[in-house]
C-alpha positions in Angstrom: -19.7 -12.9 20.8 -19.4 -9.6 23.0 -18.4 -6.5 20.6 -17.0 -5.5 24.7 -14.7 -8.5 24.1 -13.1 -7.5 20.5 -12.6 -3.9 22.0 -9.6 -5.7 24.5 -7.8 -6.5 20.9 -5.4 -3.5 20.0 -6.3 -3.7 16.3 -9.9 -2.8 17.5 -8.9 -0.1 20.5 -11.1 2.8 20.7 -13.7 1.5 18.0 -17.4 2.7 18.2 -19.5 0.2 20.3 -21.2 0.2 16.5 -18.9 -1.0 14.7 -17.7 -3.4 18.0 -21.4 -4.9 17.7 -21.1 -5.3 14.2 -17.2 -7.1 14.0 -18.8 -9.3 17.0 -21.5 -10.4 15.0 -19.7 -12.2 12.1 -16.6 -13.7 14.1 -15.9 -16.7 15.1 -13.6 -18.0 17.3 -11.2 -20.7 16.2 -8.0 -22.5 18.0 -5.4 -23.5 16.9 -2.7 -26.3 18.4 0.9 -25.5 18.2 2.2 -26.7 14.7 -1.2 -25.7 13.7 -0.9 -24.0 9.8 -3.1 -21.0 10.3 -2.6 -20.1 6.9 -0.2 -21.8 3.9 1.5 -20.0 1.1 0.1 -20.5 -2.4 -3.5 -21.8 -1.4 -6.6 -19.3 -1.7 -7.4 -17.3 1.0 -11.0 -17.8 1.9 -10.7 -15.6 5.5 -8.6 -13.3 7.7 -7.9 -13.8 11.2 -6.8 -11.4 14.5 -4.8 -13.1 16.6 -6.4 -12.7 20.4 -3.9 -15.1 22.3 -0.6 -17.3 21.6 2.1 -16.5 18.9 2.9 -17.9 15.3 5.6 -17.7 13.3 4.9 -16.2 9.6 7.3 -17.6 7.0 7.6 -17.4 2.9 9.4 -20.3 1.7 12.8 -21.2 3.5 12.4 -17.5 5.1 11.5 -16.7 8.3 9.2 -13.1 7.9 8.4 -12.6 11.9 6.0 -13.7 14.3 2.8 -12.9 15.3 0.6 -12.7 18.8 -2.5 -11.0 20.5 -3.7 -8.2 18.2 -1.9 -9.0 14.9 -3.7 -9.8 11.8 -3.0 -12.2 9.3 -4.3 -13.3 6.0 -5.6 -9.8 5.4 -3.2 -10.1 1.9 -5.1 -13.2 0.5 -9.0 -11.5 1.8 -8.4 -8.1 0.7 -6.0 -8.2 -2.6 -4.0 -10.8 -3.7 -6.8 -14.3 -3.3 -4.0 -16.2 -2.5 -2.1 -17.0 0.4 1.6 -14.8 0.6 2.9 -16.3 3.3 2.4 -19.0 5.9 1.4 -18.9 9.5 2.2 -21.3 12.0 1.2 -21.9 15.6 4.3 -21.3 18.0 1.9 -22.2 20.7 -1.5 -22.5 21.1 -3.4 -19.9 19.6 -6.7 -18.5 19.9 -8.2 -16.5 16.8 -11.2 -14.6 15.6 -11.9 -15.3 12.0 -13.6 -13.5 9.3 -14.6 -15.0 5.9 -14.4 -12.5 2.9 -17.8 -12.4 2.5 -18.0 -10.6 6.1 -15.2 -8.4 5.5 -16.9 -7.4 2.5 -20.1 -6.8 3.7 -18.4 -4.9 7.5 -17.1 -2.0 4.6 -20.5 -0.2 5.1 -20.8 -1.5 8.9 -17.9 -1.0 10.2 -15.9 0.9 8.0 -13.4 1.6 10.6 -12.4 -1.5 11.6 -12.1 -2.1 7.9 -9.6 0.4 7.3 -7.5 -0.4 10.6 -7.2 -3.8 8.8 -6.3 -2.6 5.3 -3.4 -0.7 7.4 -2.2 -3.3 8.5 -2.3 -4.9 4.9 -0.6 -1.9 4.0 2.2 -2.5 6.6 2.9 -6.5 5.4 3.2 -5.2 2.0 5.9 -2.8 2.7 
């Protein structure tokens, strides 16, 4: 993958080409189907994912929490704190994703300590 690509993503606006290069080279892009889990509550959370295209609705039990679409992260809670999964995500449409395994996230804190942060904000914001 192109870190030129993952600069497009608003999460990711304005990063150094370094730290670009770096996200780019442990992604992977995954699709999802509408009705598509992209995370479920209660299981472990083995990865994160930024939403690139399409929308998802995130719900906790019977409650609806929001939706999701290009730019928005999700599963950041499970990756970066909790292990397990707070909420579920579901496909509203098709949706296109970059994914990053813990081990990655761990290992882009030295990096791309940036891009790091800009997702712990957005943990930060989901906790609130």
């Amino acid at each position: 993958m192109d870190g030129g690509r993952l600069a497009t993503i608003s999460l990711f606006a304005g990063l150094p080409e370094q730290e670009l290069d770096a996200l780019a080279s442990s992604a992977a892009e995954v699709e999802f189907a509408e009705g598509d889990a992209l995370t479920t509550e209660g299981d472990l959370g083995h990865c994160l994912f930024v939403v690139e295209s399409g929308a998802a609705v995130v719900t906790s039990g019977d409650e609806r929490l929001g939706d999701v679409g290009p730019g928005d992260v999700v599963g950041e809670i499970a990756v970066l704190s909790s292990g397990r999964r707070t909420a579920s995500v579901v496909a509203t449409t098709p949706v296109r994703a970059l994914r990053w395994f813990k081990t990655d996230v761990w290992a882009l804190e030295g990096r791309a300590p940036e891009s790091v942060q800009r997702i712990r904000v957005a943990l930060d914001g989901h906790r609130a």
